[in-house]
N, C-alpha and C positions, 0 to 999 in steps of 0.2 A: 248390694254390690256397689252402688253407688257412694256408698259413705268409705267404703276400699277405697275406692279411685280418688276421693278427695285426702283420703290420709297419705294416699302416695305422692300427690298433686304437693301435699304439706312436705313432705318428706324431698322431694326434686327442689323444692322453692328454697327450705333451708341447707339444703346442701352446696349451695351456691353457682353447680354447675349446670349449665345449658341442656336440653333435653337431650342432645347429642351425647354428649359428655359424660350424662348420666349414665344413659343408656349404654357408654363405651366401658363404664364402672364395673357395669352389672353384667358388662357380656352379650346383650342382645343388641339387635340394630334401634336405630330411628325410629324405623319404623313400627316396628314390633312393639315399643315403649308405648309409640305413639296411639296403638291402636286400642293398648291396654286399657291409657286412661281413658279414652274415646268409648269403650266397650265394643270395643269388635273381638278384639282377641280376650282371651283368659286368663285374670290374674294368679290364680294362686297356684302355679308350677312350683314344686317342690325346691328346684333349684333354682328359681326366682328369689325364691324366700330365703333360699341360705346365701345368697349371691347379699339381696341385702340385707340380712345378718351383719354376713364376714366384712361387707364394704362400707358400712353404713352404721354398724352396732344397730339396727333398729330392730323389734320386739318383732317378730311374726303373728303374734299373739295377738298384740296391740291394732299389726294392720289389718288383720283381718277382723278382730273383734270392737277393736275400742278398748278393749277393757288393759288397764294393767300399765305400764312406764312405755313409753313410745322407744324409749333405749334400751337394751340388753343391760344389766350391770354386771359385766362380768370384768367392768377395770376399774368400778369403784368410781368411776365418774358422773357426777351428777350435775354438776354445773352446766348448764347452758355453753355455758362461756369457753369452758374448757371441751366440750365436744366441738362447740365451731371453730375453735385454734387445732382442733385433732383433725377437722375435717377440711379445714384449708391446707393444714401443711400436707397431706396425703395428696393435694393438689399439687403440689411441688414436684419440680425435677429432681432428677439427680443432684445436678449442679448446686439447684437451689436450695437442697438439702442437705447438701457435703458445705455448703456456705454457714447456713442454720447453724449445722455441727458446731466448727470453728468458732462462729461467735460465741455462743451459750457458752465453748469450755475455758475462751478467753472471757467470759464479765464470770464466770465460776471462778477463775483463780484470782483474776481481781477481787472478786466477794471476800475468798480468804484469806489472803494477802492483807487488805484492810481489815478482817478478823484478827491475823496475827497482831499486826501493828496493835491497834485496839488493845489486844491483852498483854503485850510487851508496856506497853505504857501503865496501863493499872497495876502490872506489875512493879512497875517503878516506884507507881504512886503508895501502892501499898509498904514497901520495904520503905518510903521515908515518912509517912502517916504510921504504920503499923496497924494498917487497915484496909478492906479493899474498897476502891471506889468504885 
């Protein structure tokens, strides 16, 4: 039971948020979290598990056995990198989400925009080479 509580202990630290915060994630109190990793209360509630699952992607499997990816792969993400960018922006507001949006789809049409340019020009190049560059 003990080596539980430290993969959760693992699982709260990389998630970035405060045991509060966690705990507000996953639907129980404070306290309740608190008690879990402490061993007074009981970790493996059915809807514990799927709370982080659904909030967390993490394995059930994993926390309770060890054994197996500490992630779920059900988005095909494997990256470190790319779960802590997935788990900070769910940290986000609204606001700060409808912001997020916005940019991404302004440097996406900048991206293509300097695409087209890009092949308008090869295109050029090509018609007075009669080749492409």
């Amino acid at each position: 039971m003990n080596e539980i509580r430290e993969r959760l202990k693992l699982v709260i630290e990389s998630s970035g948020y405060s045991l509060r915060g966690f705990a507000r994630e996953i639907g129980i109190t404070p306290g309740g979290l608190s008690g879990i990793i402490n061993g007074r209360s009981k970790i493996l509630s059915g809807m514990f598990l799927k709370n982080l699952e659904f909030r967390f992607n993490i394995n059930p499997v994993w926390l309770e056995s060890g054994e197996g990816s500490q992630y779920v792969k059900k988005f095909l993400i494997e990256e470190k990198d790319e779960i802590e960018l997935i788990l900070k922006y769910r940290k986000l507001d609204f606001q700060q989400k409808k912001s997020l949006s916005v940019m991404t789809d302004a440097l996406y049409i900048q991206q293509e925009k300097q695409n087209m340019e890009h092949s308008l020009v090869a295109e050029k190049n090509r018609k007075k080479t009669g080749d492409w560059q």
